[in-house]
Structure formats: C-alpha cells, structure tokens
C-alpha positions, 0 to 999 in steps of 0.5 A, a space after each residue: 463503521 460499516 464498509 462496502 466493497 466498492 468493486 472495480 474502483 480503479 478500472 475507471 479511475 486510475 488508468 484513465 485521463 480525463 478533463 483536468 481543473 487544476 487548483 491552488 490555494 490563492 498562495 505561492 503554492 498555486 500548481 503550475 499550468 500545462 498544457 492540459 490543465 486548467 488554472 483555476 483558482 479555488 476561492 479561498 483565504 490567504 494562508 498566514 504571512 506570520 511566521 509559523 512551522 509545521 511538521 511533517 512526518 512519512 514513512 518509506 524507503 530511502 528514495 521517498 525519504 530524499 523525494 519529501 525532503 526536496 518537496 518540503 524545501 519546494 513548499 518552504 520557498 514558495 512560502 518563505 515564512 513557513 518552516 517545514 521541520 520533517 520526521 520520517 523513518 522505515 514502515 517497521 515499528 512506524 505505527 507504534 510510534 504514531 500512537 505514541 505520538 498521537 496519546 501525547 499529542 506530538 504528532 506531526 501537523 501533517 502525517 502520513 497515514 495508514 487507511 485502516 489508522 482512520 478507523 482502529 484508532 478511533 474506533 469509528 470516531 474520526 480523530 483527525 482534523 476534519 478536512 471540509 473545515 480547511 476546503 478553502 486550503 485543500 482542493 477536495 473537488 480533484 478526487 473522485 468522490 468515491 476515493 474521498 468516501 474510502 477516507 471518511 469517518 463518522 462523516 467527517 473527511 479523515 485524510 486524502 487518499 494519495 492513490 489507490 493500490 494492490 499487491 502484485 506480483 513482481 516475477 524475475 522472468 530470468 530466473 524462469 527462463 534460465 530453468 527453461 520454465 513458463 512464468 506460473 499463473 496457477 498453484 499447479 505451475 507454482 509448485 512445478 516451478 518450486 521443484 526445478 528451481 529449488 531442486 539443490 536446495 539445503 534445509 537452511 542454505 543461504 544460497 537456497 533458489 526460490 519459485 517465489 518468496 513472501 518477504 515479511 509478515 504483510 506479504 504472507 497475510 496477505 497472499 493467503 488472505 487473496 487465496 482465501 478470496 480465491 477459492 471462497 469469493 468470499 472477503 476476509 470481513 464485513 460488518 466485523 464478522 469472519 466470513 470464512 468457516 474453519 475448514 475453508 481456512 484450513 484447506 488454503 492454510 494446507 495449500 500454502 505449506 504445500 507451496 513450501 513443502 515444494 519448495 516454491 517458497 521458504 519454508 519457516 526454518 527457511 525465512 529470509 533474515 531480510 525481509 525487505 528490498 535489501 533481502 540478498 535472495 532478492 538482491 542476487 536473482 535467487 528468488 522467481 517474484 515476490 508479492 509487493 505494493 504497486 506504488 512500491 514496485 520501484 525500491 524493489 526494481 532499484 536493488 534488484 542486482 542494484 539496478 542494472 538488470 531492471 529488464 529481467 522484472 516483470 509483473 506478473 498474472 495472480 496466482 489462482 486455481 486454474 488458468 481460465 478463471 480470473 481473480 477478483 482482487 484485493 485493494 485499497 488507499 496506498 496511504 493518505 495524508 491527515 492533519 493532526 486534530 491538535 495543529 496550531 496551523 491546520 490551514 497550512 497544513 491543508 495548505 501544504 498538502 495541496 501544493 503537494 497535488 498540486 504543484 507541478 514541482 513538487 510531484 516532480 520531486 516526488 516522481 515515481 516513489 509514491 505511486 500513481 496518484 488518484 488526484 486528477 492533478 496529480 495524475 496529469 503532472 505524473 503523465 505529463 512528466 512521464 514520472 509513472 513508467 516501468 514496473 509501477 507502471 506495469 503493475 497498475 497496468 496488471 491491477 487494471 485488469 481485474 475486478 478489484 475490491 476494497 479491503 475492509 479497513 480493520 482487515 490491516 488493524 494490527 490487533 485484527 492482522 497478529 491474531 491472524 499470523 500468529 495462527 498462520 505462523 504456528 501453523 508454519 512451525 509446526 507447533 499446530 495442525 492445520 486444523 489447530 491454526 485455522 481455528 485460531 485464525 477464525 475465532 481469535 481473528 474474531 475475538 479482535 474483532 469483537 473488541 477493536 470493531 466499531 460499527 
C-alpha cells in the first residue's frame, strides 16, 4: 500500500479546539454533555439487549492497565447485559501474542493496535472489521479525516486512531544543572555534556551517570532513524524502498557510537538490564533524558524518584547539527483500537469503542495514560477536565513546534525494524565495522522489505 507523508499533521490538529459535536450511539453509552459540546445524537440502531460478552485486550504500563479496567466497569454499568472479559499485559512480547491469537482466531472482539499492524499483518489487505460497516455504532465523523486515512487499508477503515505521537526528549534538567551544564540541543553539546557528567564512570558500573540513555531496542532505532532523517531530509522508506545510501548510514551509525564513546550514552557492554521506566539509571536521577512517546511521558515521570521530584523533568529541543536549524520529525498514530474480523458482536464492539470517545466518564478514568486523543470529543473532555497536563502536556506542546512527517507503516514492522538493530547492534559490539553495519542496515532492511512489502 502506498503511503504519503503527511507533513505538520498535528500542528493543526491536536493542539487546537475547535467547535465540537458530540455523539453517542442511541444506547446508554451517550457521551455526557459539557458545556461545550454539543449532544447530538447519531441516528443508529439499539446495540442488542441479549445478553453478550465481548473482549477486550491492550497493552501499557500499569497505570493504563488499572485506567481500562475501570472504563470496562463504566461500559459494562451503562449496559447491563454486556459483559466486558479484559486481557492485557506489558509491550514486551504483546505483538507476538497478537499473532498468535489472530492465526487461531482468538483475538479480542476489541483490540488495541499497533499502526503499523494494519498493513504488515495483511500485507496490504485489511484483515479487521471494517468499521464504515458498524458507523451506525461508532461515530467516525469526530476524527479529522486525514487521522482516519492513517488507519485505512485497501479502503476499508482498519482502526481508529487514539492520537497521534512522536518521540521526545524527556531531560532531567537537575542532573545538568547540578554539573553546571546548559541542556544540549546539538550533537556537539551532547558530547560536552557526556564528558562532565560521565567523567567518573567504570566500564561496567552500576552507579555509571549518563548524558542521555536510549532504553531498549525501539528507542535506539529510533534516535538514529531521526539522525538519518536529520543529516539526509530524506525518510527511512517510501513505496518499500531505502532511501539512505550505505555511506550516508555509516556516517550517522559513526556519529552515534561517538556519543558512546564519549560517554553521552551507554555503550553495549554499558546497557541497562532494565530497559523501561523502572530502569534505577532512570529511577535514581543518573540519567540526563531518554527518548520516549509523548502520550507515555507520564509512567516515566511517575517513577522518576518515585514521583516526588516531577519538577526536575523537562522536554527538551531535538538533538540536531546545529543550533539554528530545526528538524523535521518523525510521528505517527500512537495506537488504534480495531474490531476483530471474527467478533459474534462487532456492533458492540463498535459500540463500546465509542463510549470510550465518548463518554465524559470514561476518559476520565482513563486520564492522562493514553495521550492526547486526536477525537475531537475526546479531546474537549481531556480539556474539559484538565486530564492532559505536565509533561504529556509539555511534549505535545514540543511535538507542535516542528514540522512533523508520518512514519511510513512498515518502518515499525518488526521483520523490517530487526534487520535494521541487528545491524545497529553489531555495530555497537564490535562484531562489525561501520562500514559492515551499514551495509547491513541498507540491503538486509531492504531484503525485508522486498518480502513483507505490499503495494
């Protein structure tokens, strides 16, 4: 499926409120009525009044594992003959169990999902419920219809878009000032940076201090991918071609272990065992800023010296060449919720995603752990309630100010993404050159490509 960049999709769209229509689905779910928003009330069929159960599956920390868990109670009080059964768990090892659900047709009814799940599972085929078949259910007219068009295959409405997101960079300002150190916004006054703070370091300490810290696979891919994107202008993919020569790979791939060699960053033998928010680098202040979600800002603030200092955090500028110059960013939908082709109930399903739009309630419980929503509802209840604050509201604040492109869908296809860290991590090890890696990451990226792509 071809894809287009859609440049400054959430300049307009996110950060700005606009004349809102509310909606409901003519059933107990009807979203409650502000001030500011409008009641109305989309034609449609009753949901059924038989008794039914649906599932509902997500993935997320543990502040959105107990946010879900009240908005199925919510759903399941306004519909007293719906029972909402809930499977949830850590990111880690989640899309592998997706699959495996999904070639045994156990899925969920409702599922969150990934964005680029839409197009790698079915190879450009779209293998969920298309959602214009259940409009009458879920009010699709409160999305910007360019955030539907992100979540369309082969025409057919796949998902819904919760919001949109980019990476950011969450800094802990204390850790600088303590060093008598600006925050950096160029390569140069990253490794300045990495000099001071790392200057006691051991080659394996655990109390080691850090300029900056990519925890996990995603955020290492990720930071060089937007290093590509800065020193190039050029996307990872289009049209399931590479666009980045082997040089141009091994120049920023050489960049990227000078961080580490300077001590910005761990280097491989330095990598953190803990590579999420419970990380003690990150936990215990010894880290100057990771690399993180938007939407997910808030499980980092939460552990950060367990929540007591949130006033040392700070999102900070994108790392780039040079002061003067801003880059153009990557982002993308943060996640979508889907109905699975094989529901006995799509209606309700439809249905139940709605009241989670839709109804003041229910975005209240789910407060800030999902990010700012791209439905306009949504979004005047966020505002409404003040939900979106702090750092979450900070990093939407940052994401707003930069031209901004959406990653092309196979770019986060774990097939595509592995060959590209395989590289990236040789690299690091010292089992290749710079030169060896990039190659790697360029031909073996699109070797993937070649094989999952589809047009």
């Amino acid at each position: 499926m071809k894809r287009k960049n859609l440049n400054k999709l959430l300049a307009s769209g996110l950060m700005v409120t606009t004349l809102l229509v509310g909606c409901s689905s003519g059933t107990k779910s009807d979203a409650s009525s502000g001030d500011d928003v409008s009641n109305e009330v989309v034609e449609s069929s009753e949901i059924t009044k038989e008794e039914v159960t649906i599932k509902f599956s997500w993935w997320g920390a543990d502040n959105r594992h107990e946010a879900m868990k009240e908005v199925a109670k919510l759903y399941e009080k306004a519909n007293p003959n719906v029972t909402v059964d809930i499977e949830y768990g850590a990111w880690d090892g989640w899309q592998t169990k997706i699959l495996t659900q999904l070639s045994g047709k156990t899925e969920a009814d409702v599922m969150q999902v990934n964005y680029n799940w839409l197009f790698s599972y079915g190879r450009g085929k779209n293998v969920f419920y298309n959602l214009d078949e259940v409009k009458n259910f879920i009010d699709l007219s409160n999305w910007d219809e360019n955030y539907l068009k992100a979540m369309q295959v082969s025409g057919e409405q796949a998902a819904v878009p919760h919001g949109m997101t980019g990476r950011v960079n969450l800094m802990n300002s204390k850790l600088f000032t303590e060093n008598d150190l600006e925050l950096p916004v160029t390569y140069t006054d990253l490794i300045e940076a990495g000099k001071v703070i790392s200057k006691d370091n051991t080659a394996t300490g655990a109390e080691n201090k850090y300029a900056f810290t990519n925890m996990g696979e995603v955020s290492k891919d990720l930071f060089i991918a937007q290093m590509l994107f800065n020193k190039t202008g050029k996307v990872m993919q289009t049209d399931g071609q590479v666009n980045y020569s082997v040089e141009e790979v091994e120049e920023v791939l050489s960049q990227y272990k000078a961080f580490e060699d300077a001590g910005v960053m761990p280097t491989f033998a330095q990598d953190p065992s803990i590579e999420n928010e419970s990380n003690p680098e990150w936990v215990n202040g010894r880290t100057g800023g990771i690399y993180e979600w938007a939407n997910s800002l808030g499980k980092w603030v939460s552990s950060y010296q367990s929540g007591q200092a949130s006033d040392d955090l700070t999102v900070g500028a994108y790392f780039n060449e040079t002061a003067n110059e801003k880059p153009n960013v990557y982002v993308k939908p943060n996640f979508g919720y889907a109905v699975s082709r094989n529901s006995k109930n799509p209606e309700v399903a439809a249905d139940f995603i709605n009241f989670m739009f839709t109804n003041e309630e229910a975005v209240k419980a789910a407060g800030d752990t999902l990010g700012v929503s791209s439905n306009k509802v949504t979004y005047d209840f966020q505002e409404k309630l003040a939900l979106i604050d702090g750092s979450v509201k900070q990093g939407y604040e940052v994401l707003a100010e930069y031209d901004q492109t959406v990653m092309d869908p196979y770019f986060e296809d774990e097939n595509v993404r592995n060959e590209r860290y395989t590289a990236i991590e040789a690299f690091r090890s010292g089992k290749s050159t710079a030169a060896e890696a990039a190659k790697d990451y360029v031909e073996k990226q699109q070797n993937a490509l070649d094989k999952y792509y589809k047009d």
